[in-house]
Each structure stands twice: as structure tokens, then as C-alpha cells.
C-alpha positions in Angstrom: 17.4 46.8 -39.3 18.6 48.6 -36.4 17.0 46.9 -32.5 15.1 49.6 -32.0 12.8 48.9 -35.2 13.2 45.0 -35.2 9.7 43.8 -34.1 9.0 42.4 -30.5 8.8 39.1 -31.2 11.8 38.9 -33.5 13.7 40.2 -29.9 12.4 37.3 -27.7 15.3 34.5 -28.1 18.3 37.4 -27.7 16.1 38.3 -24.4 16.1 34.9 -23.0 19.6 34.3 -24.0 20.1 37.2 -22.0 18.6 35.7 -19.0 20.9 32.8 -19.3 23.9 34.7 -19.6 23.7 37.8 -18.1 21.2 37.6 -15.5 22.0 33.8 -14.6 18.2 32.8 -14.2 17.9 29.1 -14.4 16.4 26.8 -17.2 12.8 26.7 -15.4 12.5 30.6 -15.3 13.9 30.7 -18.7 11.4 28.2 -19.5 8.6 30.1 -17.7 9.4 33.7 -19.6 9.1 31.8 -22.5 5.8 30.3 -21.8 4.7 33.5 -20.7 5.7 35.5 -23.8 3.9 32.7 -25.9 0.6 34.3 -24.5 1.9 37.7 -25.1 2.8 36.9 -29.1 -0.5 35.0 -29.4 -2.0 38.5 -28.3 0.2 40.6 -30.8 -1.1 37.9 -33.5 -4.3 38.1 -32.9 -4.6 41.9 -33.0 -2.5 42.1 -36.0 0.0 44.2 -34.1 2.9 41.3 -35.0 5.4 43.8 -36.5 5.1 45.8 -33.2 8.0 47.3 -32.4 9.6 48.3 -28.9 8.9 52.0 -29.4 5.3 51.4 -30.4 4.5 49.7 -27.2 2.4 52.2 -25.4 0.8 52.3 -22.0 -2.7 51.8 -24.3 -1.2 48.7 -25.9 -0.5 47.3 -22.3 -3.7 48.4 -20.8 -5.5 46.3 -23.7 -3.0 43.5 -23.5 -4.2 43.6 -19.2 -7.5 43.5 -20.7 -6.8 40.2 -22.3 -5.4 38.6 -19.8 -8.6 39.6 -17.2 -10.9 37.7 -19.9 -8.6 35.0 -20.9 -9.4 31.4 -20.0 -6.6 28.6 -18.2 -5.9 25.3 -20.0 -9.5 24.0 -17.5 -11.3 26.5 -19.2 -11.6 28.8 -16.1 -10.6 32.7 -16.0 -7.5 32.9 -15.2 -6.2 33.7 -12.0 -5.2 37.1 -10.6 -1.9 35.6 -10.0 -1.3 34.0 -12.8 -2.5 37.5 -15.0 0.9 38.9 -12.7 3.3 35.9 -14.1 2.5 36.9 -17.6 3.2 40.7 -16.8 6.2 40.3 -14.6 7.4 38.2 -18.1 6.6 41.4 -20.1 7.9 43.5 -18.1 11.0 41.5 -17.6 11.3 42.3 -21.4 11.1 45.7 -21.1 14.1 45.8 -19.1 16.2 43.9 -21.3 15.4 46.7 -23.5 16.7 48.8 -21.6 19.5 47.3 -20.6 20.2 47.4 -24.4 19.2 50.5 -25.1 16.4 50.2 -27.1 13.5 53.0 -27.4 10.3 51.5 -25.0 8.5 52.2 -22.3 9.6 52.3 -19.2 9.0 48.5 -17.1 7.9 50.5 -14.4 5.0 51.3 -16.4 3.8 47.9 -16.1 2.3 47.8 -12.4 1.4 45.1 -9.9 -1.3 45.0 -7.5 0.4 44.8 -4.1 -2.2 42.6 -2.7 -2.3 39.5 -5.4 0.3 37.6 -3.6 -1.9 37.0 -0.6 -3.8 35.6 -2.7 -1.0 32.6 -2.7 -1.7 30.0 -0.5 1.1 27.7 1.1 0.3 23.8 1.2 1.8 21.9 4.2 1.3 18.7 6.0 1.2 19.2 10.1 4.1 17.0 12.4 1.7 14.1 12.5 0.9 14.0 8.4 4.9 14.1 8.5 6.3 11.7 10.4 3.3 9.1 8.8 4.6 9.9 5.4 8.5 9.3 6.6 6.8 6.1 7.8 5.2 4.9 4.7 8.2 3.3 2.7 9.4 -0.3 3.3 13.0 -0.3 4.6 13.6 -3.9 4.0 13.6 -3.6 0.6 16.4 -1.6 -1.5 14.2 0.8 -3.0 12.1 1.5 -0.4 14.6 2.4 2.1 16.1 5.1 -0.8 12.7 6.1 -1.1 12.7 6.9 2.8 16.0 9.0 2.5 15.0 11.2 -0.2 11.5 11.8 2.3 14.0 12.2 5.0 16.3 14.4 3.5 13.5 16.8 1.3 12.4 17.3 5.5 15.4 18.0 6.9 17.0 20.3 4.2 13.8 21.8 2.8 16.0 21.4 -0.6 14.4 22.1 -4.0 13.8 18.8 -6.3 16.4 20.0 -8.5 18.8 20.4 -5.5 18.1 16.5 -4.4 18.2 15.2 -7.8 21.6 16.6 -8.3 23.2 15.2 -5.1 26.2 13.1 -5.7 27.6 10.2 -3.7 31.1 11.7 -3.6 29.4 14.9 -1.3 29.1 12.4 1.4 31.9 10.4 1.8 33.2 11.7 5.3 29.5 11.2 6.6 30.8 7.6 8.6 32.4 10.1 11.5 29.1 12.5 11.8 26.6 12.7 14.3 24.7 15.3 11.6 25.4 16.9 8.9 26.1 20.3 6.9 26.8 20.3 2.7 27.4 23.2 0.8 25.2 23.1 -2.2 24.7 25.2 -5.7 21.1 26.1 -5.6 18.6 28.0 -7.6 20.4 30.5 -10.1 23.4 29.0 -9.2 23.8 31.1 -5.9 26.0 29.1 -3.3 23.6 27.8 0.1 24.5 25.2 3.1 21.6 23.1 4.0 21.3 20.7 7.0 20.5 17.1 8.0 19.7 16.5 10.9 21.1 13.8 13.4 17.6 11.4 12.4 18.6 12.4 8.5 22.1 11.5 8.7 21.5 8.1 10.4 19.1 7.2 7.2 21.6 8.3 4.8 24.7 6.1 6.2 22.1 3.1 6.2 21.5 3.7 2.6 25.0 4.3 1.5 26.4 1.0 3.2 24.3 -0.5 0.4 25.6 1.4 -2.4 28.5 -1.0 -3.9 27.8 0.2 -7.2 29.6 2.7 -9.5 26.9 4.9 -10.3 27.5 8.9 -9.5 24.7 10.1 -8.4 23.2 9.6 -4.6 19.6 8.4 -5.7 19.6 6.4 -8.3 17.0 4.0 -10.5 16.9 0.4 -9.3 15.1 -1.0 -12.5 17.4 1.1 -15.5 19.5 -0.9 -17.6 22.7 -1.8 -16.7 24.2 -0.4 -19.8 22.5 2.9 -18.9 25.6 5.5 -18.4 23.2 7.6 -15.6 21.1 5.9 -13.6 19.9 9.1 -11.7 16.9 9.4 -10.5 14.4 12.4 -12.5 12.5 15.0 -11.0 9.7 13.9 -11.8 10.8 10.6 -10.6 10.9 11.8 -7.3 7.4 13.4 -7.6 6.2 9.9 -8.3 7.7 8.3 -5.1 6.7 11.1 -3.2 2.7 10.9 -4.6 3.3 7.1 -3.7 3.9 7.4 -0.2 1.8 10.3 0.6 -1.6 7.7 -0.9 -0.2 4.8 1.1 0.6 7.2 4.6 -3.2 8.8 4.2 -2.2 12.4 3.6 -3.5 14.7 1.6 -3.1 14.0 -2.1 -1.7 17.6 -3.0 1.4 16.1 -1.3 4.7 17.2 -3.5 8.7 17.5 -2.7 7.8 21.5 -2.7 4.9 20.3 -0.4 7.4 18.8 2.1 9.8 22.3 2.0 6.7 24.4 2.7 6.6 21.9 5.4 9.7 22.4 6.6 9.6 26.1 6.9 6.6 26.1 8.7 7.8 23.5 11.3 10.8 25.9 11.8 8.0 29.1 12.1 6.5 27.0 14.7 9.5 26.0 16.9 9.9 30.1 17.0 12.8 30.8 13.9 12.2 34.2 12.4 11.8 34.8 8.7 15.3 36.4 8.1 16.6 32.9 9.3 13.7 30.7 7.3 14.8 32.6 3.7 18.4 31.4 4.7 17.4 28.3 5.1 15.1 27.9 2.1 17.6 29.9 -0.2 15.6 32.6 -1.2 17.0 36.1 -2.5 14.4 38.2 -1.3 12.3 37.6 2.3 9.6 38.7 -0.3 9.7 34.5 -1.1 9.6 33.9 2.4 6.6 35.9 3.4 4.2 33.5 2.0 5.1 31.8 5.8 3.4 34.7 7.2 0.5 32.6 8.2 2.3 30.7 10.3 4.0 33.8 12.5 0.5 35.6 12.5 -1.2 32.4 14.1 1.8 32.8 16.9 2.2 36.1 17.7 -2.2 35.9 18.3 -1.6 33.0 20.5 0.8 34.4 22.0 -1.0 37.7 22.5 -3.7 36.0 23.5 -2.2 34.0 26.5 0.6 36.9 28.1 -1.0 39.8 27.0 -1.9 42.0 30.0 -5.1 43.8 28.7 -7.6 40.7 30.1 -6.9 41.2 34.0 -7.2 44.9 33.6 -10.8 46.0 35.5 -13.5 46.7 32.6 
């Protein structure tokens, strides 16, 4: 059976191998396409349409499959989401270009169109100055744990790194960190593109204190306390670090949508604030596209008005 009459569904695992290999996406959006398709198979299933092929896909089929989507429920039972409807086309469509990209008979992804307006939709979670330097304050120094636990706050602020970034930090990155005031470290960060990330003079000062306590073996810069000793990694998880953070951001008082991601949105708009522009902010944050960083646009619209407001000339002109 040649690709271009193998059914849909029977081309899913060749397309996210190809997004491993050949576009370099990382596990998570591999995992996310997957998840995404799920919906779209359930679809074909449902309609009987699972021997679909590529070529059979019309603008119809995609119009009924929107159709689905716009009356579909979440996992909370509510309608889902204008947003969410674009993750499961932007998966689809990401298909359709791996169809092209092999040659195979479809429709074109462009065909597959996205409201402009939905990201607005978005909205960014951040904790002001004050919510941030209580939940810095929230971990007990004197103890071992709690003064790794205020690093990894520390650090997630001053960097603005991803969770995966953190968790992957390894002690060996930081041995000439007795000389430095602060702090630069080149780091391999979403898809695997190459970034440089910061910590500040504060940051740095933390992060010596903590590794003057590390006379153990282990590899990695945050590790477990409490694993076994016969434990080969003692690494902290991701979702490790989501615990500690949760903890922190109960016993500081702030608000209890608190995350690592919470703490990056933080840091970008604490840069937005202290006047950095966006080009600078998506070099900071490591995004491909200042498409990512526009979510911050909240932040320079608030500015510019007060801004406007307090210089502009307009109010002592005669009326």
C-alpha cells in the first residue's frame, strides 16, 4: 500500500517520529501532538471515516471535524475552550505538513485557518515584586532542604529558566562560581536550541551557600534529600519542583496558581517593567518567535498609557 492510500491514522507514529528527528520538537510537544491527534482519531472513529485517507481529507471533512471540536466537552465537563479547539488544529494541521513534506496527496495546511484573535484570549499569571520576594522568603535556610528549596526559587527568578532547564542543571556547570560576583551559563533549552541565562549577584550568593554543602557525589545540582542511598540519580523531578514551589507559595500567602512557569511569567514582566523591550524579553526567555513573547503585551500597554498619561503634551493645550 503506497502512503498516499495508507489511512490517516496508520501515518500518525511515522509523523511524530518525524517530529523527533527531523523537526527536533521536544518530548512534551511530541507528547502534546499525540494527545491532540487522540481527539482527532476518536473523531474519524466515531464517524466511521477510520480508513480515511490523506487525499480524502477535504475542507468539508475539516469543517465538520471544527464543528466537533466547538461542541466538544473538557475532562470538567465544560465546552472547550477557543484556545484549546486551536491546539487540536495546529496538531492537524501540523500533520498536514508532514504530508507534505513527504509527498503525499492532501490538502493543503494552510487550509486549516486560525482565528487571529484567540491568543488574546491567553492570559499570563504573575506574582507582583512584593508576592516575590515573600515567596523567596518562605523556605527555612537552616535546614539542608530548605535552603535548596530557596535556590531553586532563587534561580527559576533570576533566569526565568523552564522546569526542564533547572531540573537538568548539573553541579559540574558551576564549579568556577567561588571567583563570581554573578553569573552567566550557557544552557540547551527547549528543542534543544543553545540560550545563556543569568543569575544575578543575589542568585549567585545563594547558589555558593548551597554548594559549600554539597560533599556528596551525586551529579545533578538539586538533588532529593530523602532517596535511597543506593539510588544511582538522586535528581530532583519536575514535578518535584512543582511540589516545593506549591509549598512555599501556601506558606508565603500568594496566590495558589503559583507554578515554576508562574515565576518566569514573573520574571518577564519584572524586566517589562524596569523598561526592557520585547525583542530583548524573547532572548531572555528563549523563545523562537516574539509571537511567545507577546503574551507580555499587557505589561508594555499598562506603560506606554502611564507614560502617555504623565508627559504627554495634549493636557496643557487650551480646550
Amino acid at each position: 500500500m503506497s502512503d498516499s492510500n495508507k489511512p490517516i491514522i496508520k501515518h500518525i507514529p511515522d509523523f511524530l517520529d518525524f517530529c523527533e528527528v527531523e523537526k527536533g520538537l521536544s518530548d512534551k510537544t511530541q507528547e502534546n501532538y499525540r494527545r491532540y491527534l487522540d481527539r482527532f482519531i476518536y473523531w474519524l472513529k466515531k464517524t466511521n471515516k477510520i480508513n480515511l485517507t490523506p487525499s480524502q481529507l477535504s475542507k468539508e471533512g475539516i469543517w465538520a471535524y471544527r464543528l466537533y471540536l466547538s461542541r466538544s466537552q473538557g475532562e470538567k465537563g465544560h465546552p472547550l475552550k477557543k484556545i484549546t479547539q486551536n491546539y487540536y488544529l495546529i496538531a492537524l494541521r501540523a500533520l498536514l505538513g508532514y504530508f507534505v513534506a513527504r509527498d503525499v496527496d492532501c490538502i493543503p495546511p494552510g487550509k486549516i485557518t486560525l482565528p487571529k484573535d484567540v491568543r488574546t484570549q491567553k492570559t499570563v499569571k504573575f506574582l507582583n515584586i512584593d508576592q516575590i520576594e515573600k515567596l523567596l522568603l518562605a523556605p527555612d535556610i537552616k535546614t539542608l532542604t530548605g535552603l535548596r528549596d530557596r535556590v531553586i526559587l532563587e534561580t527559576f527568578f533570576s533566569t526565568g529558566m523552564r522546569i526542564a532547564e533547572l531540573v537538568s542543571l548539573n553541579k559540574e556547570q558551576f564549579t568556577n562560581i567561588k571567583d563570581k560576583k554573578d553569573l552567566e551559563l550557557g544552557i540547551v533549552g527547549k528543542g534543544g536550541y543553545p540560550r545563556t541565562v543569568f543569575f544575578s549577584e543575589r542568585a549567585t550568593t545563594w547558589l555558593k551557600r548551597y554548594l559549600a554543602t554539597r560533599k556528596d557525589k551525586e551529579k545533578a545540582l538539586f538533588i532529593h534529600y530523602k532517596a535511597k542511598k543506593n539510588n544511582s540519580d538522586n535528581r530532583l523531578t519536575a514535578r518535584s519542583i512543582e511540589r516545593i514551589v506549591k509549598k512555599y507559595a501556601i506558606l508565603a500567602g500568594v496566590p495558589v496558581f503559583t507554578s515554576p512557569h508562574t515565576i518566569r511569567h514573573s520574571t518577564a514582566t519584572d524586566l517589562l517593567n524596569q523598561g526592557v523591550d520585547l525583542r530583548t524579553i524573547q532572548e531572555f526567555l528563549g523563545h523562537r518567535s516574539i509571537t511567545s513573547t507577546q503574551i507580555y503585551t499587557h505589561v508594555t500597554n499598562k506603560r506606554l498609557r502611564d507614560i502617555h498619561r504623565q508627559y504627554h503634551s495634549g493636557k496643557n493645550l487650551k480646550e
